[in-house]
C-alpha positions as CSV (number, residue, x, y, z in Angstrom):
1,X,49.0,8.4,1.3
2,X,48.2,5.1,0.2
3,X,45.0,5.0,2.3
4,X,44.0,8.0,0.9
5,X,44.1,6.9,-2.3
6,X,42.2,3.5,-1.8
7,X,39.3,5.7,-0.1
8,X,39.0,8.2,-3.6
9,X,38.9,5.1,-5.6
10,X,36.1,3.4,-3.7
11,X,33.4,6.6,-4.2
12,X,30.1,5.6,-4.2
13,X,29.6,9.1,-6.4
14,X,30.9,7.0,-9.6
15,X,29.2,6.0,-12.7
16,X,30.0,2.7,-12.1
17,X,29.0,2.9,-8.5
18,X,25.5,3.9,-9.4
19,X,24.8,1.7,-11.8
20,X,25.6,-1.5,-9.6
21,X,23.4,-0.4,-7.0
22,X,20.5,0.2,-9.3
23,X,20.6,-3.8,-10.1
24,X,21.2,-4.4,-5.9
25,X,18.0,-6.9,-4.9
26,X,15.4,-5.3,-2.6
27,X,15.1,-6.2,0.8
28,X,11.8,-6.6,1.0
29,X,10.2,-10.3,-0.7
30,X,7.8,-9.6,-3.3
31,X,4.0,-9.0,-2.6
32,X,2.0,-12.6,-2.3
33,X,-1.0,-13.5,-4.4
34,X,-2.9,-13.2,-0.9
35,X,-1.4,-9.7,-0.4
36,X,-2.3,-8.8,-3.7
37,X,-6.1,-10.2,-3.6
38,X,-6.3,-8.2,-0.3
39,X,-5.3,-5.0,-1.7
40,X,-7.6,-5.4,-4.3
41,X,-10.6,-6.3,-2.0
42,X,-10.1,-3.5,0.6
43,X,-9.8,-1.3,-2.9
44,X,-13.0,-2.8,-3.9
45,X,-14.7,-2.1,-0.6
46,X,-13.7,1.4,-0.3
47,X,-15.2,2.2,-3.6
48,X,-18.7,-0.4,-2.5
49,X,-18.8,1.7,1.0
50,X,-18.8,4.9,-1.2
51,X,-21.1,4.4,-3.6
52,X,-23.8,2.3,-1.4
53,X,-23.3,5.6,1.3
54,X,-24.5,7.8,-2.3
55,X,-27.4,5.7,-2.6
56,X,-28.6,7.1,0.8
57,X,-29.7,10.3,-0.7
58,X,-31.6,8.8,-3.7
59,X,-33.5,6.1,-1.6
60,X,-36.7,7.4,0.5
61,X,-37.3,5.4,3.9
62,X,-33.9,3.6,4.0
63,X,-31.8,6.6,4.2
64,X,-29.7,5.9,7.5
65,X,-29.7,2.0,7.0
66,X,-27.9,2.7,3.7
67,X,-25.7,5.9,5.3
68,X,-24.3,4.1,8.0
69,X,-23.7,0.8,6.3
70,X,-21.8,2.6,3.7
71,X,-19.9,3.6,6.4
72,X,-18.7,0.3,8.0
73,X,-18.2,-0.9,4.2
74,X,-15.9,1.7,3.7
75,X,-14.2,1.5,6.7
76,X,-13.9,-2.0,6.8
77,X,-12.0,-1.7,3.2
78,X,-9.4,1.0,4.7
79,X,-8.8,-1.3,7.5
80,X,-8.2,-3.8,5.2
81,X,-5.5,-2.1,2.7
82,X,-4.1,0.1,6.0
83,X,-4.7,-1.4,8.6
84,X,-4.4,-5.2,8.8
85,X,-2.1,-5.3,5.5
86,X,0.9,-3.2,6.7
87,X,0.3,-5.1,10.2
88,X,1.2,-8.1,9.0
89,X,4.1,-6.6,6.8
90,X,5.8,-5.5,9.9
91,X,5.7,-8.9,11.3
């Protein structure tokens, strides 16, 4: 009976119980200045890779050059923020 009644008062389900845990420190370390520039670049290059693959249909004679480098622009910013960021989070 006794055991019973240790395991009712220790409920996670509790007011008190929740509010503890909201103050518990993450597991996770805090984002770098490096992490944070990175984010912000691949951001950046996504958006650069966009816009220069739009200028592909306003520009007569350069149309592919500007297409496909919009392309690797782009993709090289998604790689950036998803790919090679969360790699080296894992580690």
């Amino acid at each position: 009976m006794e055991e019973q009644v240790s395991e009712m008062t220790a409920q996670p389900d509790t007011p008190e119980a929740t509010k503890e845990q909201v103050f518990v420190q993450a597991e996770q370390p805090r984002a770098s200045i490096g992490v944070i520039l990175l984010s912000t670049l691949g951001s950046l290059l996504m958006v650069a890779g966009m816009w220069v693959t739009s200028l592909a249909f306003s520009v007569p004679g350069r149309e592919i050059l500007l297409f496909l480098g919009g392309i690797v622009i782009s993709s090289l910013g998604f790689w950036l923020a998803l790919g090679f960021l969360t790699g080296r989070a894992s580690k």
